[in-house]
C-alpha positions as CSV (number, residue, x, y, z in Angstrom):
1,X,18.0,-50.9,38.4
2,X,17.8,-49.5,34.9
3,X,15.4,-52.2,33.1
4,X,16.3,-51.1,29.6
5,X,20.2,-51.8,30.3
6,X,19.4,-55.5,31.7
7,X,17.1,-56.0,28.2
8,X,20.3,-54.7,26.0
9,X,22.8,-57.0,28.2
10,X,20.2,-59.8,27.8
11,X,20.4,-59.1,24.2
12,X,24.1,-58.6,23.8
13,X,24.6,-62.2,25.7
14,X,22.5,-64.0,23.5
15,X,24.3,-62.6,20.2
16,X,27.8,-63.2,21.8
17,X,26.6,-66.9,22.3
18,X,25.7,-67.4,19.2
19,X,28.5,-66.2,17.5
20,X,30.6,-68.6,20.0
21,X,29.1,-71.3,18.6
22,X,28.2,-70.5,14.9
23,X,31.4,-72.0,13.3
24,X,31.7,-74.9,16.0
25,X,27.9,-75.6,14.7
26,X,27.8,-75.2,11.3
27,X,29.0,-78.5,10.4
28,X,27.5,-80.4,12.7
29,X,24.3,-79.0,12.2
30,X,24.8,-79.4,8.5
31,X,25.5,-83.2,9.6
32,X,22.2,-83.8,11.4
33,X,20.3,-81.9,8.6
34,X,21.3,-84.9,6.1
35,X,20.8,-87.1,8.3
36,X,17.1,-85.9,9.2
37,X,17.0,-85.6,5.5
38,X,18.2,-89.2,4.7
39,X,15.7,-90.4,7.4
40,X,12.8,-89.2,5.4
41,X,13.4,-89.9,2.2
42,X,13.9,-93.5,3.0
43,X,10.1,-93.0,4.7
44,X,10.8,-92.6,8.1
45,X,10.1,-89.9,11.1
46,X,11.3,-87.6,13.1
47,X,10.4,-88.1,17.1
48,X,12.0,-85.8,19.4
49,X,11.2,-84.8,23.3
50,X,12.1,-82.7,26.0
51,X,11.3,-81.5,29.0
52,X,10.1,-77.8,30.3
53,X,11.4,-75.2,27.8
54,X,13.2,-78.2,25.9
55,X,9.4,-80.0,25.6
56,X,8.1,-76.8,23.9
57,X,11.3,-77.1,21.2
58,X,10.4,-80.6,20.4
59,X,6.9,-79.2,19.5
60,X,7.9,-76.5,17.8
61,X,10.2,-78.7,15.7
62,X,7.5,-81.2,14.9
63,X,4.8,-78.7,13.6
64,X,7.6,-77.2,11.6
65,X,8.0,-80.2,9.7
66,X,4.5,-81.2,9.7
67,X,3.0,-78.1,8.6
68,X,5.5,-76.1,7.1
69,X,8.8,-73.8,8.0
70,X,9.5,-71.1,5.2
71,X,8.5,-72.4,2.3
72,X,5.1,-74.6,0.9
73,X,5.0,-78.1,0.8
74,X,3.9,-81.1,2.0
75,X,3.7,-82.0,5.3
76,X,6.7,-84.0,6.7
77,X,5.9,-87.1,8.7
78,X,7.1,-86.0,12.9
79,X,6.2,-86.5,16.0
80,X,6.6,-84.9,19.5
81,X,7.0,-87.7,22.1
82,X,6.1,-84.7,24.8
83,X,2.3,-84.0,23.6
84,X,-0.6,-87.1,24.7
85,X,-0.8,-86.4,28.5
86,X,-2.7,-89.7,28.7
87,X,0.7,-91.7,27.8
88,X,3.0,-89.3,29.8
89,X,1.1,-89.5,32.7
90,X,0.2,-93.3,32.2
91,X,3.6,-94.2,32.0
92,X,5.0,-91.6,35.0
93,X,2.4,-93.3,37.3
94,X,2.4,-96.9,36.7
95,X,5.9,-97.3,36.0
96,X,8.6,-94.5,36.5
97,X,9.3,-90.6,34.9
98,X,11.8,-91.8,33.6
99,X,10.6,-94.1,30.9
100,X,8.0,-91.6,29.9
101,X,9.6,-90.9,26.2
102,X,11.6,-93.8,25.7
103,X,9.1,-96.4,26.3
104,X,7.5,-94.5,23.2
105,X,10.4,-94.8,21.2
106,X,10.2,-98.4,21.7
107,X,7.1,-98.5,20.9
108,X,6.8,-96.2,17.8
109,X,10.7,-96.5,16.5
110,X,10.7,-98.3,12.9
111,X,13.6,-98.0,10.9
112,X,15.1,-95.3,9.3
113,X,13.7,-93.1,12.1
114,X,15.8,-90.5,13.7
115,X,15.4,-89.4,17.3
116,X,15.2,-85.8,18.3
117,X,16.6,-85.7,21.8
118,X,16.6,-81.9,23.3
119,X,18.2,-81.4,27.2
120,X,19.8,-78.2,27.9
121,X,21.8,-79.9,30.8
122,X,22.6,-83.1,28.9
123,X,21.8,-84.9,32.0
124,X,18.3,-85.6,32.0
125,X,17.6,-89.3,32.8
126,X,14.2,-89.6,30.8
127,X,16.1,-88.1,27.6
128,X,19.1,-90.4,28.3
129,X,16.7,-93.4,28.6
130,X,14.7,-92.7,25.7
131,X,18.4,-92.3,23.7
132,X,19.5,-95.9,24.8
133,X,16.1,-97.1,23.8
134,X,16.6,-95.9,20.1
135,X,20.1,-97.5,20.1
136,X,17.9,-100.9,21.2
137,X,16.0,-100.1,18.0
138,X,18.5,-99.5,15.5
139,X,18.1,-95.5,14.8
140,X,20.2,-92.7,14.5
141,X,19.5,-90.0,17.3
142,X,20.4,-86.1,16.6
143,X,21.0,-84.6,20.2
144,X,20.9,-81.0,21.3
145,X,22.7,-80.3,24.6
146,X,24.3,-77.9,26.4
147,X,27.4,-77.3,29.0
148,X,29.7,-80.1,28.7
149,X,27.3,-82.3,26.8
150,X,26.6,-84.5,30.3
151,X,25.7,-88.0,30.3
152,X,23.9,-87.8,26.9
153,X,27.5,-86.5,25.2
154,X,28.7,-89.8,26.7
155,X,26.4,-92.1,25.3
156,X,26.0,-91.1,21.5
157,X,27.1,-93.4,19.0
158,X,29.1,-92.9,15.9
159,X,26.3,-92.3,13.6
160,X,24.5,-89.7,16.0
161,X,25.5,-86.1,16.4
162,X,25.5,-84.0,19.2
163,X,24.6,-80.4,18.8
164,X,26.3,-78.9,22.1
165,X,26.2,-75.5,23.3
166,X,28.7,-75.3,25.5
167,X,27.6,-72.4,28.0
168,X,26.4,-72.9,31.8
169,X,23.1,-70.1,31.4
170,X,19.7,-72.4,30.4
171,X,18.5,-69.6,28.8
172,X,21.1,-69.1,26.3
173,X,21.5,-72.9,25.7
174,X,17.6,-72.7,25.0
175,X,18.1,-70.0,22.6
176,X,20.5,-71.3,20.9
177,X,19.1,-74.5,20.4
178,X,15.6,-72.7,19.2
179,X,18.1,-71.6,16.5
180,X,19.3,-74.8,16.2
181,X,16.1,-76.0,15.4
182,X,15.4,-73.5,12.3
183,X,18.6,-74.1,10.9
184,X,17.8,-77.9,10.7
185,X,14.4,-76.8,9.1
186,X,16.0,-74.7,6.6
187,X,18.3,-76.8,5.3
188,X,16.1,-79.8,5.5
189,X,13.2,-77.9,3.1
190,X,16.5,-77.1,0.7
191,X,17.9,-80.2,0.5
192,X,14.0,-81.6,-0.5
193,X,12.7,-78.7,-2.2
194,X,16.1,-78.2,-4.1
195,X,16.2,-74.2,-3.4
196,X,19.3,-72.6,-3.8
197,X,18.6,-69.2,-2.3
């Protein structure tokens, strides 16, 4: 096996995903940015969750937008639904796996909150649950999926959007959506900070 060709094919899939799904994206993305952006200015937050690989994306989200992305300024008020392993495992043992995010959400959700809901499958029953329970509270959920969208592409309202990357490899739904994830950071510190380069 010649390692170095399997890197280059690696990298060659991953750039031929991406530019699949740029244009499909660009709007949509553009969508959930203002609507993020919306959320916050009206002095809500941002929660999202995930699980595995899709757990470590709703962190990375969060500290982007509570520490900082590209550019200075003040911390932005998010949360990763995925981090206190008191509450996950809490919640896992005395009641069911499946309620480990979205009995947070009920919980935590005020209004003009947004939920973050990451699943590379769009199937998993803990992100669907925790997407019906911000309906129940009245917010807006930005979803990141992959495939066909699943069950969670089924049960979005109007006012959410679904950022799908319609391919059957994890890891290039994962990198895409790591993207994803930067571009809504970007345009959320432009549309605040007013930067126009």
């Amino acid at each position: 096996m010649d390692h170095a060709a399997r890197v280059r094919k690696n990298f060659a899939d991953s750039i031929a995903v991406k530019q699949r799904t740029m244009d499909a994206l660009a709007d949509p993305v553009a969508r959930a940015a203002l609507l993020l952006v919306e959320a916050l200015l009206a002095n809500g937050k941002v929660m999202s969750c995930g699980n595995g690989g899709s757990a470590a994306d709703a962190q990375h989200f969060a500290a982007e937008m509570l520490n900082r992305f590209e550019m200075e300024r003040p911390g932005l008020p998010a949360i990763a639904l995925t981090t206190d392993s008191s509450t996950l495992t809490s919640i896992a043992n005395d009641f069911d796996f499946v309620e480990v995010f979205s009995k947070q959400v009920r919980a935590l959700a005020q209004p003009n909150d947004v939920l973050l809901a990451i699943s590379t499958s769009g199937n998993s029953p803990n992100i669907v649950s925790a997407i019906a329970a911000a309906h129940e509270r009245g917010i807006c959920v930005v979803a990141l999926t992959g495939r066909d969208g699943g069950e969670i592409g089924k049960r979005l309202g109007e006012r959410d959007v679904e950022l799908r990357v319609p391919e059957q490899s994890t890891a290039r739904v994962q990198e895409v959506h790591l993207l994803l994830l930067h571009c809504l950071c970007d345009l959320i510190d432009r549309q605040l900070l007013g930067a126009t380069s």
